[in-house]
C-alpha positions as CSV (number, residue, x, y, z in Angstrom):
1,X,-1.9,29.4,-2.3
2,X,-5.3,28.5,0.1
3,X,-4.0,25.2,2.4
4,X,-6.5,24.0,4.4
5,X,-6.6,21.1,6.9
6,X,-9.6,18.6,7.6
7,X,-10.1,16.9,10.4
8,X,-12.8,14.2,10.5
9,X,-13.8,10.5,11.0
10,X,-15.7,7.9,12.5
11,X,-18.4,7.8,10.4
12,X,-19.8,8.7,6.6
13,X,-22.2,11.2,8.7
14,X,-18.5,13.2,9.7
15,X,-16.5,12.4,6.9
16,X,-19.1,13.0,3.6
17,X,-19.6,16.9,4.7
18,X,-15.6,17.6,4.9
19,X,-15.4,15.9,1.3
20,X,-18.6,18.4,0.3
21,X,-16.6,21.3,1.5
22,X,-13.5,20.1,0.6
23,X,-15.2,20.3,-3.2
24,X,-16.5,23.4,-2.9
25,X,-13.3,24.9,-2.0
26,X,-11.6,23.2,-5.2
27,X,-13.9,24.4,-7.5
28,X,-12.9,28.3,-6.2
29,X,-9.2,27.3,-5.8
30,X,-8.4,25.2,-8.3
31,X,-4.6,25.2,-7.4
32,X,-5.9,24.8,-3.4
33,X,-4.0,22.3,-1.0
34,X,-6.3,20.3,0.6
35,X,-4.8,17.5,3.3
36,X,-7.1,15.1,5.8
37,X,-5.7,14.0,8.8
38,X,-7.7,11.1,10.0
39,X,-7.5,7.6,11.2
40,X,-5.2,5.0,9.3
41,X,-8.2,2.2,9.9
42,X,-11.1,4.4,9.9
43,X,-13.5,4.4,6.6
44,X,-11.8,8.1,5.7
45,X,-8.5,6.3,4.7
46,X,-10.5,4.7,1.8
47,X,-13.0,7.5,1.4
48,X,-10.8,10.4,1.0
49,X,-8.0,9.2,-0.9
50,X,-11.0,8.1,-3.0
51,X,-12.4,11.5,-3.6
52,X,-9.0,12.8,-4.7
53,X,-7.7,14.1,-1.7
54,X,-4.0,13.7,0.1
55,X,-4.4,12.1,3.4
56,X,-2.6,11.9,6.7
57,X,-2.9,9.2,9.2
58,X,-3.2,9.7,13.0
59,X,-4.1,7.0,15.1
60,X,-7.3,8.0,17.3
61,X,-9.5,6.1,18.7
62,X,-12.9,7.0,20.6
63,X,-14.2,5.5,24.2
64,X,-17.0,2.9,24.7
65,X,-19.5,4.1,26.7
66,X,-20.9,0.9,27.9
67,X,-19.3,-1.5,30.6
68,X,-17.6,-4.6,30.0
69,X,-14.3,-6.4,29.9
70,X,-14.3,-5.6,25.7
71,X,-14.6,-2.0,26.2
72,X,-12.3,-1.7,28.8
73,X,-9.4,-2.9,27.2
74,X,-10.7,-1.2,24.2
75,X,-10.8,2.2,26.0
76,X,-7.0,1.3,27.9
77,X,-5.7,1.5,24.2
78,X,-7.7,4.4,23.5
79,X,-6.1,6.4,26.5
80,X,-2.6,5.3,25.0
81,X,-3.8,6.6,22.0
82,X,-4.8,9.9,23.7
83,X,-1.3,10.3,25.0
84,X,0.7,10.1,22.5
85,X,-1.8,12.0,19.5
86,X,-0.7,15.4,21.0
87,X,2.9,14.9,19.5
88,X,1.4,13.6,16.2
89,X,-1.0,16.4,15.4
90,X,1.9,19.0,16.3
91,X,4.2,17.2,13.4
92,X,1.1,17.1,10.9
93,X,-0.1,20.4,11.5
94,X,3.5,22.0,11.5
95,X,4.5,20.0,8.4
96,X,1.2,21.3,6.2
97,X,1.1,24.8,8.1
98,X,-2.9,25.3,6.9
99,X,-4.0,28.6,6.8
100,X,-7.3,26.8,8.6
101,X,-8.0,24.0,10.5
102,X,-11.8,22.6,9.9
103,X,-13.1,20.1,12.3
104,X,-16.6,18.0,10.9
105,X,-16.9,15.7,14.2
106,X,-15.8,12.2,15.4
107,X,-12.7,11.4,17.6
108,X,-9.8,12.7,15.4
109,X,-11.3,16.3,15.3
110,X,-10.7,16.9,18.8
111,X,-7.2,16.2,19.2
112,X,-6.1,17.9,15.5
113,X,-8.4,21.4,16.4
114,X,-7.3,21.8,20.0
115,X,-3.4,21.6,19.0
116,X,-4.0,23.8,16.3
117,X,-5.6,26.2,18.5
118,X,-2.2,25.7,21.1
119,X,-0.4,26.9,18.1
120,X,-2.3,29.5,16.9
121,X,-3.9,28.3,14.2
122,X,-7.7,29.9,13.0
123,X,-10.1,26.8,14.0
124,X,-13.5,26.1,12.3
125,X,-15.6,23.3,13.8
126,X,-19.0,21.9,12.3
127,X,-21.6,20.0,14.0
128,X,-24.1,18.1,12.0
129,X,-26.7,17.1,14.1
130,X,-29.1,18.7,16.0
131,X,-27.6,17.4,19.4
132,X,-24.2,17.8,19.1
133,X,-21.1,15.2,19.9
134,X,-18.7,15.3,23.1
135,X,-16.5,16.8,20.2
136,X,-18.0,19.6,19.2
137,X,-19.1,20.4,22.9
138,X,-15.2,20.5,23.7
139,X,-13.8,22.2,21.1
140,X,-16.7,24.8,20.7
141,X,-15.0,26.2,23.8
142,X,-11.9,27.2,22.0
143,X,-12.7,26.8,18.2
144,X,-12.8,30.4,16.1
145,X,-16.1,29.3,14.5
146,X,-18.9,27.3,15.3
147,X,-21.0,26.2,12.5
148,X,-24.1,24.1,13.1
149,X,-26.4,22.6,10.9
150,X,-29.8,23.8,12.5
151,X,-30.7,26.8,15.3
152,X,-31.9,24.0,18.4
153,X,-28.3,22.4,18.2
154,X,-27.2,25.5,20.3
155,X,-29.5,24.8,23.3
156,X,-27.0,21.6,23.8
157,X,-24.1,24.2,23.5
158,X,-22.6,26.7,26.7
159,X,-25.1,29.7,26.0
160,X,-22.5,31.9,25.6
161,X,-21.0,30.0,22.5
162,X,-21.2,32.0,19.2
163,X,-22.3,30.5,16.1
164,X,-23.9,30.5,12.7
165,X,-26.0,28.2,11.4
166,X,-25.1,27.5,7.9
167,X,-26.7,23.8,7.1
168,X,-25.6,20.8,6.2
169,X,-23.3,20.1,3.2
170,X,-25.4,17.7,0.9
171,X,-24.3,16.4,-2.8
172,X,-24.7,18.8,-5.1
173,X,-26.7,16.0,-7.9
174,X,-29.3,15.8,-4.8
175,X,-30.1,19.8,-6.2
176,X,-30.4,19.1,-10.0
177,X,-32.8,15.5,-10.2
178,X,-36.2,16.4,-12.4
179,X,-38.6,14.2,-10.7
180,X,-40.7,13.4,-14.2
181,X,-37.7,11.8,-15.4
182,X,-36.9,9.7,-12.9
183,X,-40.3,8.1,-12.6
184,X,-40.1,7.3,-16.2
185,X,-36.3,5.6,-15.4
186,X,-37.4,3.8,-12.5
187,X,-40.9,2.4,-14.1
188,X,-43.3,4.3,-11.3
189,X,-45.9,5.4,-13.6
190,X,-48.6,7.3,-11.7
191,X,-48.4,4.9,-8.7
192,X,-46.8,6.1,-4.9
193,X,-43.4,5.1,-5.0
194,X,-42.0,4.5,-1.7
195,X,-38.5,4.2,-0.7
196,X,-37.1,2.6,2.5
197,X,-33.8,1.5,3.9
198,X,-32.2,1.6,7.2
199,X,-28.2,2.3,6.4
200,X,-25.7,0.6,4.6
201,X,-25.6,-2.6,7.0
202,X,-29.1,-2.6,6.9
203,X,-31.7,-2.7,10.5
204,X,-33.2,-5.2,12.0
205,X,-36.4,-3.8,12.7
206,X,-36.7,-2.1,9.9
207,X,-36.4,-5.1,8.1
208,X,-39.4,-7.1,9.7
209,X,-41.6,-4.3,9.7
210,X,-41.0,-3.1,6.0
211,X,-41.4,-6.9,5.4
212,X,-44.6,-6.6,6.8
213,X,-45.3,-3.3,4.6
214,X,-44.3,-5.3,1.5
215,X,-47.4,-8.3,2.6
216,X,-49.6,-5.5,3.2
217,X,-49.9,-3.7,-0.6
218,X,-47.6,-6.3,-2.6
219,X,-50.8,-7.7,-4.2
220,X,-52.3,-3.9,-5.2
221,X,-50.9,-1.8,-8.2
222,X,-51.3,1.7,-6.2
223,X,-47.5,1.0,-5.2
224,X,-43.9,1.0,-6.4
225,X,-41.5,0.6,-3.3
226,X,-37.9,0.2,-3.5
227,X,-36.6,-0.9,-0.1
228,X,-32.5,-1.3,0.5
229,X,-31.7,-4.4,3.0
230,X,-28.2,-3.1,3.8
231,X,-25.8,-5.9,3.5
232,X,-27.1,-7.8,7.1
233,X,-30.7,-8.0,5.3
234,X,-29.5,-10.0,1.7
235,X,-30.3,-12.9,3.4
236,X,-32.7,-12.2,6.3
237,X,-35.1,-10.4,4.0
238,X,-36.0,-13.1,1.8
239,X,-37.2,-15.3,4.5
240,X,-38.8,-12.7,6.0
241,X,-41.3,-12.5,2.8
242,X,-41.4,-16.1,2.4
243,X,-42.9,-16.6,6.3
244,X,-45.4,-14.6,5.1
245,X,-46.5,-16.4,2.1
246,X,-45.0,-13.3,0.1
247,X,-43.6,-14.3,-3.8
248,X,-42.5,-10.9,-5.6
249,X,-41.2,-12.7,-8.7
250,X,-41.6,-11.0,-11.8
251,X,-43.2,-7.8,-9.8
252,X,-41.3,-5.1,-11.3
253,X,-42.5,-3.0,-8.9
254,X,-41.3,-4.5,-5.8
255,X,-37.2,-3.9,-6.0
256,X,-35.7,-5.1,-3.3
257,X,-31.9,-4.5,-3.3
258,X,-28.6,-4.5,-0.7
259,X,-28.2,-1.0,-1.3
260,X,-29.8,2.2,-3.2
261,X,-26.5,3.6,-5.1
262,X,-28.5,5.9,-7.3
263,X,-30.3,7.4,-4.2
264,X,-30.8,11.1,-6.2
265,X,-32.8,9.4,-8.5
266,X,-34.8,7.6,-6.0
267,X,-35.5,10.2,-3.6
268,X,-36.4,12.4,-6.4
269,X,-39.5,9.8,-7.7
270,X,-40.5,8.9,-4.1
271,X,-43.5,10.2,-2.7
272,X,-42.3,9.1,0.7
273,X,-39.3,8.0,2.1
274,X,-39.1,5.7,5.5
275,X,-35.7,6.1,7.0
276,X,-33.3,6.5,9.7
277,X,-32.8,10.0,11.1
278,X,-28.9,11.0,10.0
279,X,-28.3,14.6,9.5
280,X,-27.6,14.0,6.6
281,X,-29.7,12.1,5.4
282,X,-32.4,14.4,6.4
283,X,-30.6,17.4,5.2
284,X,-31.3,15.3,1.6
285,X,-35.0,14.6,2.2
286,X,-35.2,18.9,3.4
287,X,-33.7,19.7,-0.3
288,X,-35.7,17.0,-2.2
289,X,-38.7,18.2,-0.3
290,X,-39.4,14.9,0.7
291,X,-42.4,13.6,3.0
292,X,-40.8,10.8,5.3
293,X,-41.3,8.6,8.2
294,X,-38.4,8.4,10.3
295,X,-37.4,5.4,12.8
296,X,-34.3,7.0,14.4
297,X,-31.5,4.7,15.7
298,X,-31.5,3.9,19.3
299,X,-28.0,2.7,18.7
300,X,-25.9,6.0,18.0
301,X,-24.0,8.3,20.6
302,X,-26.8,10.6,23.0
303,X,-29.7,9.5,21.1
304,X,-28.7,12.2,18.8
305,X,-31.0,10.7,15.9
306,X,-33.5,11.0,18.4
307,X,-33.5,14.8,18.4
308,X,-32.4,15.1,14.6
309,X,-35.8,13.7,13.8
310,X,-37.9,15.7,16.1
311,X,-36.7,19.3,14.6
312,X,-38.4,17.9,11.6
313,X,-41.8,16.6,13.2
314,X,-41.8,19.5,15.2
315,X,-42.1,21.4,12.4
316,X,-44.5,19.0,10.7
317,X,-42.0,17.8,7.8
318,X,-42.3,14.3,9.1
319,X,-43.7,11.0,10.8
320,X,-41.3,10.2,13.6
321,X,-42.0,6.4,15.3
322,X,-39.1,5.7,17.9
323,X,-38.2,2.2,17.2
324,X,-39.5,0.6,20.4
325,X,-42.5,1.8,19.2
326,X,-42.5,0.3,16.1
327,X,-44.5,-2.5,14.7
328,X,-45.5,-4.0,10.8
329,X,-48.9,-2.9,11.6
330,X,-48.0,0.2,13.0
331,X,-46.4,1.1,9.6
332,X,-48.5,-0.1,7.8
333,X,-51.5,2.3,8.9
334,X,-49.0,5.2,9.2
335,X,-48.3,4.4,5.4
336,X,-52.1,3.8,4.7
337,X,-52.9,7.2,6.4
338,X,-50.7,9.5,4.4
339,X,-51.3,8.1,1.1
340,X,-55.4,8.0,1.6
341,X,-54.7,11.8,2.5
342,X,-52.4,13.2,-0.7
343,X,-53.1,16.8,0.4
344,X,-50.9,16.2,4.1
345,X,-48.3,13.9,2.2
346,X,-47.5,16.8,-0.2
347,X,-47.8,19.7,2.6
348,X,-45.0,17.3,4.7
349,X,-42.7,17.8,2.0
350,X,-43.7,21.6,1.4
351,X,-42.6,22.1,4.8
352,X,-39.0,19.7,4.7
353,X,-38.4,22.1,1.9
354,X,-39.0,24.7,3.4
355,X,-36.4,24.0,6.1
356,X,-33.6,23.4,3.7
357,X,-30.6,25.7,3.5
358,X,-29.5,24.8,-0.1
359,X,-26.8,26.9,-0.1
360,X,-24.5,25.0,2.7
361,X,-21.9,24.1,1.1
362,X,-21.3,27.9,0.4
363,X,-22.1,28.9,3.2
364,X,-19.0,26.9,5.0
365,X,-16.5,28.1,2.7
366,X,-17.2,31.4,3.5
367,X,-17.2,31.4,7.2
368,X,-13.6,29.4,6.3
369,X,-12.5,32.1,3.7
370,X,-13.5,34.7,6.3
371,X,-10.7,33.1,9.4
372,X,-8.0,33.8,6.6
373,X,-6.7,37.1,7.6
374,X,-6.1,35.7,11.3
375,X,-3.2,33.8,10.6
């Protein structure tokens, strides 16, 4: 019987990939055991146990970066932390005894992988972004595999690291939307449909600037936009419009919402999508073959959003405006540009698609299924 051990946390961005995989092993071992170590008040104690899977707590936590009298007493319990996860990895690794330990990021992955590599147990790691974390820089030193989700994530890596790049793990439903349809569902007609959002607590800046985009066509019929506020934005957003003399009552094609929970259906109407830069979020908009302008976080760990957008403008899948760049106005003729030139809008999505490895999730479970014989 196939056990396998995950290791993951932090964020949706490290935990949704191990669940993806986590899947895909199921489906070929049905009768697989499948366990999560992770942190008892970190989102994967809700999110995993949700998906179906058995869960083990170890309390990790990760370091603040910036100086103050907050993060320092934040970052003394993290070192107690530190000292005393050693013991607890060793008694949830020995207890499970995984053929394989696999590693997705955040600050519990270090700590489970490097004790199961102390006691001999084959070690997968998988780095998401296209600059990887102080994770995945440490235990790429001693893991069995390195998988990484694009080829420029290596430049960030010792040179002498091996690795495979293998994708990102996206939702399978993201693979099997017919576009046609959900146009009709979502009332689109022939118009563009945008979609925007900026995360699940919604951003700022985005915010203003999209409210901004909303004065600008709100009057016109060329446009169906759906735009997710993220749960900071319920109330901003509405006052936003209103400073600008904007009244979208009754306009059934300005949907304005907290948060896009059928995004498979939206991304496959859009005609462009204005986002953040998450891996996986861009891994999505690659499989879709979405156009998109991307505003990446300034706010995450090394700027990695930052570089996650650029492997797409670079290869000219996308619009990237860094956010102390952006403006309303400077969205708006970004937006004005690509839909008054249909024949670049579609060839920025030819060429996401083009990038996508749909075949990820796959991918993964074999580069797992191949450590098996090392035990």
């Amino acid at each position: 019987m196939l056990k396998v051990l995950f290791a993951c946390g932090g964020t949706a961005g490290h935990i949704n990939p191990a669940l993806a995989v986590a899947s895909t092993i199921r489906s070929h071992h049905p009768d697989a055991k499948i366990l999560f170590a992770g942190n008892p008040k970190g989102m994967e104690s809700r999110l995993v146990p949700k998906a179906g899977f058995d869960f083990a707590p170890i309390e990790i936590m990760g370091f603040q970066r910036q100086f103050n009298w907050r993060n320092i007493k934040y970052n003394i319990t993290s070192a107690g932390c530190l000292l005393t996860c050693g013991p607890k990895a060793k008694r949830i690794i020995e207890s499970f005894d995984p053929d394989v330990v696999v590693g997705t990021g955040g600050y519990v992955s270090g700590p489970i992988l490097r004790k199961a590599h102390q006691m001999g147990y084959p070690t997968v790691t998988h780095e998401q972004n296209a600059f990887p974390g102080v994770t995945t820089k440490l235990i790429s030193k001693t893991a069995d595999k390195v998988l990484l989700a694009v080829e420029e994530a290596h430049t960030h890596l010792d040179p002498s690291t091996p690795y495979i790049v293998t994708g990102n793990p996206i939702r399978q439903e993201m693979l099997f939307q017919n576009r046609q349809q959900a146009r009709e569902k979502l009332g689109v007609g022939d118009r563009i449909c945008l979609v925007t959002f900026g995360g699940s607590l919604g951003a700022q800046r985005i915010n203003e600037c999209v409210a901004d985009l909303v004065a600008w066509h709100y009057k016109g019929n060329q446009i169906h936009h759906i735009h997710a506020t993220g749960s900071y934005g319920t109330q901003l957003f509405p006052k936003l419009l209103a400073e600008k003399g904007v009244d979208i009552t009754g306009n059934p094609h300005i949907d304005i919402r907290e948060y896009i929970d059928n995004m498979p259906e939206c991304l496959a109407a859009a005609d462009l999508v204005i986002c953040r830069a998450g891996a996986i979020t861009l891994s999505e908009l690659q499989a879709m073959g979405r156009a998109s302008i991307l505003i990446p976080s300034p706010n995450v760990a090394a700027n990695h959003q930052y570089f996650n957008a650029m492997v797409l403008q670079e290869h000219g899948a996308a619009v990237v405006i860094e956010e102390k760049d952006l403006t309303g106005q400077r969205l708006c003729q970004e937006v004005e540009a690509l839909i008054q030139d249909p024949d670049r809008l579609a060839q920025l999505g030819r060429n996401a698609q083009s990038m996508a490895i749909l075949d990820a999730n796959e991918r993964i479970y074999q580069e797992i299924l191949s450590l098996l014989g090392q035990k």
